[in-house]
N, C-alpha and C positions, 0 to 999 in steps of 0.2 A: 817385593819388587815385581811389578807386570813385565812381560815377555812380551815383545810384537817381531811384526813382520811385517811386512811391506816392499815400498818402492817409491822413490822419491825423485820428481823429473827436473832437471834446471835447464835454463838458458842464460848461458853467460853469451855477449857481445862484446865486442871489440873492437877500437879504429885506432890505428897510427901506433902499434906494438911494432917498433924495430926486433926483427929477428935476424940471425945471419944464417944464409941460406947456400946451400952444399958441401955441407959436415954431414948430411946425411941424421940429423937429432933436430930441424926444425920442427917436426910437430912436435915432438919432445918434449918441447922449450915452450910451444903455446898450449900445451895442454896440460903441464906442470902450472904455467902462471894463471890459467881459468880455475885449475882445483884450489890455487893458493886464494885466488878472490873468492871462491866458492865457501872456503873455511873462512873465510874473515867477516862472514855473513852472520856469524854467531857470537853471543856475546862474552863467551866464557875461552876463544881462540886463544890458544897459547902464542899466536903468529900475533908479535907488535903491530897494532894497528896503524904503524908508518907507513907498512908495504900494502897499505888502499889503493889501488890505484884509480885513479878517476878516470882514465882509456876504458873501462872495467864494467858493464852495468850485469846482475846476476838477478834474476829470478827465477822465482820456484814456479815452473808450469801445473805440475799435476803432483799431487800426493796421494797415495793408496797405502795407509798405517792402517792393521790392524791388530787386535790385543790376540796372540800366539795360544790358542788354547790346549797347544798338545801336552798332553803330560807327561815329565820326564820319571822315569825311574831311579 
């Protein structure tokens, strides 16, 4: 099995997410449901693909993978 490392950039957007505000957990609440669309970009997501949301569009900006050459003892 190869070893990497990297760095992988997204942009998730968003319009018309009701959130409720002054409990003090709104971003909480919108940056939980960006990671949830984030994961469901994959095809193997354990996360039922009901909770798609179409409010929701994700892309991957920039990727920098590279194969980890250090060797482990």
């Amino acid at each position: 099995m190869a070893k990497f490392k990297g760095e992988v950039t997204f942009k998730v957007t968003f319009k018309g997410l009701g959130v409720p505000v002054g409990f003090g957990m709104t971003n909480a609440i919108i940056f939980h449901e960006c990671a949830t669309q984030v994961g469901l970009k994959t095809p193997w997501s354990k996360i039922p693909k009901n909770y798609k949301d179409k409010r929701f569009n994700v892309e991957i900006i920039d990727k920098k993978i590279l194969i980890d050459e250090k060797k482990e003892n």
